[in-house]
C-alpha positions in Angstrom: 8.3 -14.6 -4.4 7.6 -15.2 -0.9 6.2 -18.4 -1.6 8.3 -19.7 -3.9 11.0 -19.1 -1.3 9.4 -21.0 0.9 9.0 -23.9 -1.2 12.3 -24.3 -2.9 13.6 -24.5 0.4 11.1 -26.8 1.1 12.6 -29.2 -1.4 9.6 -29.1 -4.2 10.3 -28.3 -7.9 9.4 -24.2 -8.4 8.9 -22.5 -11.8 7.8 -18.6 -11.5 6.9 -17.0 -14.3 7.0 -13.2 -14.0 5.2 -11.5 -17.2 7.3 -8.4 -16.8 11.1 -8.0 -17.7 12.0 -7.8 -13.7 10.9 -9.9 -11.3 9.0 -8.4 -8.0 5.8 -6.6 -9.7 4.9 -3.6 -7.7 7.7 -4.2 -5.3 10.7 -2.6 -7.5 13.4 0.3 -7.7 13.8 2.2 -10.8 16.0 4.5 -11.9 13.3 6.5 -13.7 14.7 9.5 -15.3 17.2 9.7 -17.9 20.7 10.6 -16.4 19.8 10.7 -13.1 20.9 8.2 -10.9 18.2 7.7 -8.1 16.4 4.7 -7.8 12.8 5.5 -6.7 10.4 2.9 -5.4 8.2 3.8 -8.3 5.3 1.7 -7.0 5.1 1.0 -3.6 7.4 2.5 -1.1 7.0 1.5 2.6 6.5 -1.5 5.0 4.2 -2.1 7.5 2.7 -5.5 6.8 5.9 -7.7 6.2 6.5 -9.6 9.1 9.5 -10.2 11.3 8.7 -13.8 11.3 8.8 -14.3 7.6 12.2 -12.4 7.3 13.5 -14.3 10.2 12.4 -17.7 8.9 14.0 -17.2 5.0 16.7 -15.3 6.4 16.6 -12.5 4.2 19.3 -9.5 4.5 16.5 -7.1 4.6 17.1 -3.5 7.1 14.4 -1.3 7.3 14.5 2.0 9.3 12.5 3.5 11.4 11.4 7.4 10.8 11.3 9.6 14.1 8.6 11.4 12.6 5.2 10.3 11.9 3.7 13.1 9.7 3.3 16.6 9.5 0.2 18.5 8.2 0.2 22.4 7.9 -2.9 24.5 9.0 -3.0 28.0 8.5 0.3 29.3 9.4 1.3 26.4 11.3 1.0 23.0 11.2 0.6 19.9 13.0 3.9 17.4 13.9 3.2 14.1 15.1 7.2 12.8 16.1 8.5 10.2 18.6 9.0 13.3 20.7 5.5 13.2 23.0 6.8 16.9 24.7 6.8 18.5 20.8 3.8 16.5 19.7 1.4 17.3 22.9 2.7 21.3 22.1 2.0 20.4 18.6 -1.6 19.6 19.3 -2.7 22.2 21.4 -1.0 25.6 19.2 -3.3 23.9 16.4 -6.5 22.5 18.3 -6.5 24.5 20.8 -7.6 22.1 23.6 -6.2 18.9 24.9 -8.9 17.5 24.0 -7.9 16.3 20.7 -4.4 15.1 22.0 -6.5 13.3 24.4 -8.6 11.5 22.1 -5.5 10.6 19.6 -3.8 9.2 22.5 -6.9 6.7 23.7 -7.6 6.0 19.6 -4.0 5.1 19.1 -3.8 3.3 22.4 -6.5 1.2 21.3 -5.3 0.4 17.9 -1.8 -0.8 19.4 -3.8 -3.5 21.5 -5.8 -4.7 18.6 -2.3 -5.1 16.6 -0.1 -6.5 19.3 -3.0 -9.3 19.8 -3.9 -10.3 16.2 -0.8 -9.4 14.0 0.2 -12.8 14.9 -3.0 -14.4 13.7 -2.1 -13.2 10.1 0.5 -16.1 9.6 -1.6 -18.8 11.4 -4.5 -20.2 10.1 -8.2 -18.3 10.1 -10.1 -17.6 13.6 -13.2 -17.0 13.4 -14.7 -13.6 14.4 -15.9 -14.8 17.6 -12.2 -16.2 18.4 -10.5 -13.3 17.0 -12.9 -10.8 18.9 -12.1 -12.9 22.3 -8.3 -12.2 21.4 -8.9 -8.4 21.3 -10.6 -8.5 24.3 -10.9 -5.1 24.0 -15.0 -4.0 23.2 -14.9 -0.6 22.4 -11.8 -1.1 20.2 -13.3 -3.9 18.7 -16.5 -2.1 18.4 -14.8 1.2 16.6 -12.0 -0.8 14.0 -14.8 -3.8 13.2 -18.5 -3.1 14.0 -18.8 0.9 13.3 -18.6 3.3 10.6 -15.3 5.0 11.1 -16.8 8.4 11.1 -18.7 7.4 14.0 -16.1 6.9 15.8 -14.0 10.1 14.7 -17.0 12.2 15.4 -16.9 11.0 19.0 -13.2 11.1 19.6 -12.1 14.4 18.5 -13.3 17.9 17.6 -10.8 19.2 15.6 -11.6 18.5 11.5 -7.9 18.0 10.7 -7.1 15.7 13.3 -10.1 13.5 12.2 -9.2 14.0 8.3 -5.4 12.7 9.4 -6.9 9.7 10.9 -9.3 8.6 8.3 -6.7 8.8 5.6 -5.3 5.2 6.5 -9.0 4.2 5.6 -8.5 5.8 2.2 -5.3 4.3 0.9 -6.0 2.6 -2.3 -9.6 2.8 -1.5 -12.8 4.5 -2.6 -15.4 5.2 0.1 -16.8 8.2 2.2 -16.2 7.9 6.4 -19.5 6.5 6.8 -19.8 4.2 4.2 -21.8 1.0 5.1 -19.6 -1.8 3.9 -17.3 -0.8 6.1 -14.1 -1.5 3.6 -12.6 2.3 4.6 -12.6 0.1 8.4 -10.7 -2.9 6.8 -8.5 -0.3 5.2 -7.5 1.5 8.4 -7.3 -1.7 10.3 -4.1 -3.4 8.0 -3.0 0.4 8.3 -2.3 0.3 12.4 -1.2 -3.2 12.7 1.8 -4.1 11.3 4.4 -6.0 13.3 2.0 -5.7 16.2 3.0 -1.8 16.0 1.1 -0.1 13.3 5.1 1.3 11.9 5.9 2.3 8.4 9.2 2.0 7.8 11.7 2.7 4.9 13.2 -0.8 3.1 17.5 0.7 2.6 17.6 0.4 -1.1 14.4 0.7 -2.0 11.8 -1.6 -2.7 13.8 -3.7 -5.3 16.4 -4.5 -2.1 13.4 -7.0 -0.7 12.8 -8.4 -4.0 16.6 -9.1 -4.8 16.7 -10.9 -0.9 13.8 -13.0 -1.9 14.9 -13.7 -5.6 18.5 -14.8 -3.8 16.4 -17.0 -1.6 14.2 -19.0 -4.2 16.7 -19.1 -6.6 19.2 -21.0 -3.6 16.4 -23.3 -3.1 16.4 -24.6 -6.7 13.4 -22.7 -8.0 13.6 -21.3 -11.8 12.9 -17.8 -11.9 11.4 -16.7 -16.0 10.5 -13.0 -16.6 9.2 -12.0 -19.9 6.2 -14.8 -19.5 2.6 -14.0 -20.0 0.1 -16.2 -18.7 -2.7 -16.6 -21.2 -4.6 -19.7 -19.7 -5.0 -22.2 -16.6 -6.5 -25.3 -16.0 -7.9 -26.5 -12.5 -5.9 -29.5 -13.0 -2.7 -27.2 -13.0 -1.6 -26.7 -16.5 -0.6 -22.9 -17.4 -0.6 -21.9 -21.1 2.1 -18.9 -21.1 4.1 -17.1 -24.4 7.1 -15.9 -23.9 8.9 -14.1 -27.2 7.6 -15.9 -29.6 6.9 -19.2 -28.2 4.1 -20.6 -26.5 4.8 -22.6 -24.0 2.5 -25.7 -21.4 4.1 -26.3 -18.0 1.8 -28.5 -15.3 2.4 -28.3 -11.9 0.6 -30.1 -8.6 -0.1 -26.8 -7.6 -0.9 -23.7 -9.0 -0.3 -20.2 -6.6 -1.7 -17.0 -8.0 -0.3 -13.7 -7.8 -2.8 -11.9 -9.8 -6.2 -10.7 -9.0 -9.0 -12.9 -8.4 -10.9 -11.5 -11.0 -8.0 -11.9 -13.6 -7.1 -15.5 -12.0 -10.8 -16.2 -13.1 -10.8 -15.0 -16.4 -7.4 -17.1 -17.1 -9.9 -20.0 -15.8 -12.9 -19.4 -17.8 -15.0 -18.9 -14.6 -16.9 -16.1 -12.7 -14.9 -14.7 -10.0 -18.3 -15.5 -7.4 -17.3 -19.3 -8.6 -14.1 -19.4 -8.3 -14.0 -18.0 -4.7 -17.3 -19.5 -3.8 -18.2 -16.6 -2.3 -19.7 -13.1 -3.3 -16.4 -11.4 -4.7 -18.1 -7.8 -3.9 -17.8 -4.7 -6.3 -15.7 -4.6 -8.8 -12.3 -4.0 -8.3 -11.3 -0.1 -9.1 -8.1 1.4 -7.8 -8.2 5.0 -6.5 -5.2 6.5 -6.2 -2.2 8.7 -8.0 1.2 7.8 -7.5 4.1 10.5 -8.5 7.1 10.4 -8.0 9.9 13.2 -8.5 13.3 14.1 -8.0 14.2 17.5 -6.6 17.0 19.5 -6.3 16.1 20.7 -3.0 13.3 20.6 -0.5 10.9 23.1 -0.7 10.8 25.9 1.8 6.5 25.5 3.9 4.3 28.3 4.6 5.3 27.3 8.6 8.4 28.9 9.0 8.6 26.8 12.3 9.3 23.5 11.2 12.3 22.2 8.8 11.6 20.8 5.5 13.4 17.8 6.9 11.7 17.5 9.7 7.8 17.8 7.5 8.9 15.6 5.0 10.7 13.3 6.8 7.3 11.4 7.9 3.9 11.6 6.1 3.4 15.0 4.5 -0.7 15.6 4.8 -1.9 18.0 2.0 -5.2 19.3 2.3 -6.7 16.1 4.2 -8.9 17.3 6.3 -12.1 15.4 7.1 -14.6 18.0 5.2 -11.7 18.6 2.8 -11.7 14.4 2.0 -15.4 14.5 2.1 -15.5 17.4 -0.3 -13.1 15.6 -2.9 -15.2 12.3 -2.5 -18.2 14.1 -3.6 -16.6 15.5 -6.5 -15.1 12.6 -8.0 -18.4 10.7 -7.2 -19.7 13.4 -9.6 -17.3 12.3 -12.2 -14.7 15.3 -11.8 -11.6 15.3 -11.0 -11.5 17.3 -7.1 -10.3 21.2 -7.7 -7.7 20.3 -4.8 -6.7 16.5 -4.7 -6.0 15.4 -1.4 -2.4 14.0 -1.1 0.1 12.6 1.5 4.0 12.7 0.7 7.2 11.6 1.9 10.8 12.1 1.4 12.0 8.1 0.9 16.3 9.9 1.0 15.7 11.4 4.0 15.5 8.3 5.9 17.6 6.3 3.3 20.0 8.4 1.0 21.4 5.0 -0.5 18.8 5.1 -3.4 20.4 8.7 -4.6 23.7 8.5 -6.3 27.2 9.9 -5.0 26.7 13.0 -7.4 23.2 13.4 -7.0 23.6 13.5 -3.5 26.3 16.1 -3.0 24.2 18.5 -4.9 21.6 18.2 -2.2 18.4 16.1 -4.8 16.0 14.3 -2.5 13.4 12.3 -3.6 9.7 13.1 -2.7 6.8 10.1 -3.2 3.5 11.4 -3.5 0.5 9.3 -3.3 -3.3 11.1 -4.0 -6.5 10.2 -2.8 -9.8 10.4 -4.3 -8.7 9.5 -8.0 -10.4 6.4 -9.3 -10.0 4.6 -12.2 -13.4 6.2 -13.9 -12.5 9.4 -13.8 -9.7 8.0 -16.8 -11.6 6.3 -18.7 -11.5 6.9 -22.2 -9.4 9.9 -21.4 -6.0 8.3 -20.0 -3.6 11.1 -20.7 -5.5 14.0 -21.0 -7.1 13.3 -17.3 -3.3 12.4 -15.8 -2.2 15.8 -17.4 -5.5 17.0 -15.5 -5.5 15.1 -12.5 -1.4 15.7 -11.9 -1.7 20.3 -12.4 -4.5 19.5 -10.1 -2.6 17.7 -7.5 0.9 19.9 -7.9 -1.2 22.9 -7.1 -2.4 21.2 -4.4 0.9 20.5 -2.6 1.8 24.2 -3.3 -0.9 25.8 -0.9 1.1 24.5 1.6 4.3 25.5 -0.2 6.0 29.0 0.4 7.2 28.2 -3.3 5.8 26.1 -6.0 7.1 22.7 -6.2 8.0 23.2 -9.7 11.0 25.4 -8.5 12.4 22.2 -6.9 12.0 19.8 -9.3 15.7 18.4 -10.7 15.8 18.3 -14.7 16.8 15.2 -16.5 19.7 14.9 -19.1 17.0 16.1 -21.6 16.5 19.5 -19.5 12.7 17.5 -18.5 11.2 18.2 -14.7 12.0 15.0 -13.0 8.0 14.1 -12.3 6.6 11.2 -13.2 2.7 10.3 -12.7 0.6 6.9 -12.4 -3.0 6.9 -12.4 -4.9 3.7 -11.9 -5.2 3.0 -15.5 -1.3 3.4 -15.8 -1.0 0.6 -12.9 -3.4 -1.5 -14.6 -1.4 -1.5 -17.9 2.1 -2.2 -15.9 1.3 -3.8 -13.5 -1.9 -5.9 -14.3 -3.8 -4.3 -11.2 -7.4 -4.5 -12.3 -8.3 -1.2 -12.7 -5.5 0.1 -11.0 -6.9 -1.5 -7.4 -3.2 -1.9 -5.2 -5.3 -4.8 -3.0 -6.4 -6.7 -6.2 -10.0 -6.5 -4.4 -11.8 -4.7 -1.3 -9.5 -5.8 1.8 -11.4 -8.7 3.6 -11.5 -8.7 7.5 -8.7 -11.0 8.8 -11.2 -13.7 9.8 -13.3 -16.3 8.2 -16.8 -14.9 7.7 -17.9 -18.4 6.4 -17.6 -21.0 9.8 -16.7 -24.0 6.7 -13.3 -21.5 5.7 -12.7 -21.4 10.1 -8.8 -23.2 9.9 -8.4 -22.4 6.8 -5.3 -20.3 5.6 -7.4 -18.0 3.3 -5.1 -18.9 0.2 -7.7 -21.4 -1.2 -10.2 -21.5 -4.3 -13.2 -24.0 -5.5 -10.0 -25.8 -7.2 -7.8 -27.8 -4.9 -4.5 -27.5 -6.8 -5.6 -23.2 -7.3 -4.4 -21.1 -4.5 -4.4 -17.1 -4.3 -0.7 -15.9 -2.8 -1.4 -12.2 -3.5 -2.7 -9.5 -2.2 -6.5 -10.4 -2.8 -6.5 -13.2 -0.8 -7.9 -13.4 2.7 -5.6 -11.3 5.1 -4.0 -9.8 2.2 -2.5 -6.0 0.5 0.2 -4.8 -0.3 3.9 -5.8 0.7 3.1 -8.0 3.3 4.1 -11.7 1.6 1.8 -13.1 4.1 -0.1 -14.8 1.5 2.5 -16.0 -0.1 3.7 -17.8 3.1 0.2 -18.5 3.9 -0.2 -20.4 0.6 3.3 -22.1 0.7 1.7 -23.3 4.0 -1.5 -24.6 2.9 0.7 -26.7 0.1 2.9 -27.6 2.5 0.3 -29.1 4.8 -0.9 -31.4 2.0 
């Protein structure tokens, strides 16, 4: 969408052909139970990545809000609450740790992470440095050293004592993606890296209206600039030279095009091609893709009243809810679903999306007190089911409820709003589920292993990152170079590199 915007404004013909009944894939509102009228961001849910520049330079009538608190994770009787408040966070820390230490060591990791975004965020929308250049713009070695070069649990392990401070901190690393804290590749660093750095801030903040608000604005946008928007139109074949093959109904349809920009996976952009991913890319494409990751979403009638009698709900909920994330607790729950089990107590993060934004929750809905609550579990890839879709989503969502309840002074159950069929207003996605809907191969919300937001070949140095053996082929998704999820950089990225042609 991003790209197309870019290019119909640009004055060049645009078709988009979306295979689902709605355009904006992953980035869309639903209203998702029967009778109730909130529209959840069923997939994704926050913004980080999307730049100021790229809303500034189409225009587009999007507000996003900022939340005063960053997350809340209880511990014992207590809990931990990270806010914009540095007096209540600094108490915070040392009635859980125990020490200063800790709060010392989160300020210098955090301090360091804010350079490293304020001096490459920028670089994201420019074409590729290379590592040397983009190192010499950090300037800064022993951030450098811990976000590119290091194991992230090395770096944990030196900075802070406390095992749920370190298991808050290496969650970024885990969003969407399977790996231990001291995995070799490095891909849990990637992760954590496009987790700290949006706008030059590292801030996740709430799109008003939901997810679907951005995709209308950029729909508006392309369709003002001429381009022709077609949902309902599966791709079933491409040719280098920039024919598409697509059915839509009943028909099958050929369209050509100068250039064709992919928002699919790599490896699904391949198989449309006839070619192995390595070839397309020209480059080792890495492990297969495999998401790891439940999404639910539910509806409640109320918050539900913690175990820390301390805080308010609204307060806990309000920023990123840790459940049972601490570092051995992460490493625990790797192991098991390494083993092939689903882990006894998932590890999960939530938030409350109505908190920050009740424009998504009906007039009705909203006197009665519902709020919505987004939960997104860790630890859950795509093999664990295989073969076994519903049974293991039956399994893997009990599993992850019960979770949330041990930090619950009631089970969340007793929350949940019932639909206009008397059903508990839960829904669940498991990677398989996202594969299905959304064409994520299996269920991976990067399309691939994030890359590091340089060229690692010194030929692809100036390059935008977009590009594929095939001159008229570009990648505008989130598996390109400097990609994931929400961003539209590589959309603008590719509108660029056609642009420059």
């Amino acid at each position: 969408m991003v790209a197309a915007s870019y290019l119909a404004r640009a004055g060049r013909r645009v078709l988009v052909l979306e295979r689902r009944a709605e355009l904006g894939g992953a980035a869309v509102s639903f209203r998702a139970f029967d009778g109730v009228d909130v529209r959840l961001s069923r997939y994704s849910y926050l913004v980080s990545l999307l730049p100021r520049k790229i809303i500034a330079e189409l225009a587009l009538p999007v507000r996003l809000r900022r939340r005063s608190v960053s997350s809340y994770t209880p511990a014992g009787s207590g809990g931990l609450l990270v806010t914009d408040d540095h007096r209540r966070t600094a108490e915070s820390f040392r009635a859980v740790t125990g020490s200063d230490r800790d709060l010392a060591g989160w300020r210098q990791f955090y301090a360091g992470t804010a350079r490293v975004a304020e001096r490459i965020f920028g670089t994201l929308t420019e074409p590729l440095p290379s590592r040397a250049a983009l190192r010499a713009r950090v300037a800064d070695e022993p951030a450098w050293r811990a976000l590119f070069e290091q194991p992230l649990s090395l770096t944990l392990e030196q900075s802070f004592d406390s095992d749920l401070v370190r298991g808050i901190v290496l969650t970024d690393g885990l969003i969407g993606t399977f790996a231990r804290a001291d995995e070799p590749s490095l891909r849990q660093n990637r992760c954590l890296l496009y987790h700290v750095i949006g706008n030059g801030t590292g801030d996740w903040d709430v799109p008003v209206g939901g997810m679907g608000a951005i995709t209308a604005s950029l729909a508006d946008v392309a369709a003002a600039g001429g381009a022709e928007l077609v949902c309902g139109a599966e791709v079933l074949a491409a040719d280098p030279a920039g024919e598409v093959r697509y059915r839509r109904g009943d028909a099958e349809h050929r369209v050509h095009g100068d250039h064709l920009l992919a928002n699919i996976s790599p490896d699904t952009l391949a198989g449309l091609l006839g070619e192995p991913v390595d070839e397309l890319l020209g480059e080792l494409a890495g492990d297969r893709p495999e998401g790891a990751q439940l999404k639910v979403n539910m509806v409640l009638s109320r918050l539900p009243r913690l175990r820390d009698t301390s805080v308010d709900p609204k307060a806990a909920f309000a920023g990123t809810f840790h459940v049972n994330e601490g570092y051995r607790q992460l490493a625990d729950a790797y192991a098991e679903a390494a083993a092939g089990r689903i882990p006894a107590l998932p590890p999960c993060e939530i938030y409350c999306h109505s908190l920050t934004d009740p424009s998504i929750v009906g007039a009705g809905e909203r006197a009665a007190g519902a709020q919505t609550l987004t939960l997104f579990g860790l630890h859950l890839p795509a093999r664990l089911f295989a073969g076994r879709n519903d049974a293991a989503r039956a399994e893997a969502l009990a599993a992850t409820l019960a979770s949330l309840d041990s930090a619950l002074a009631e089970p969340i159950e007793d929350c949940l709003l019932r639909d206009a069929n008397g059903k508990p207003c839960v829904e669940a996605k498991t990677p398989l589920d996202l594969e299905r809907e959304l064409g994520l191969p299996a269920g991976h919300i990067f399309h691939r292993d994030l890359s590091w937001p340089y060229a690692s070949d010194p030929e692809r140095v100036g390059r935008w990152g977009v590009e594929t053996r095939h001159d008229r082929v570009l990648l505008c998704g989130a598996g390109a170079a400097r990609g994931g999820g929400v961003s539209g950089i590589p959309g603008r990225n590719a509108a660029m590199a056609v642009l420059g042609r």
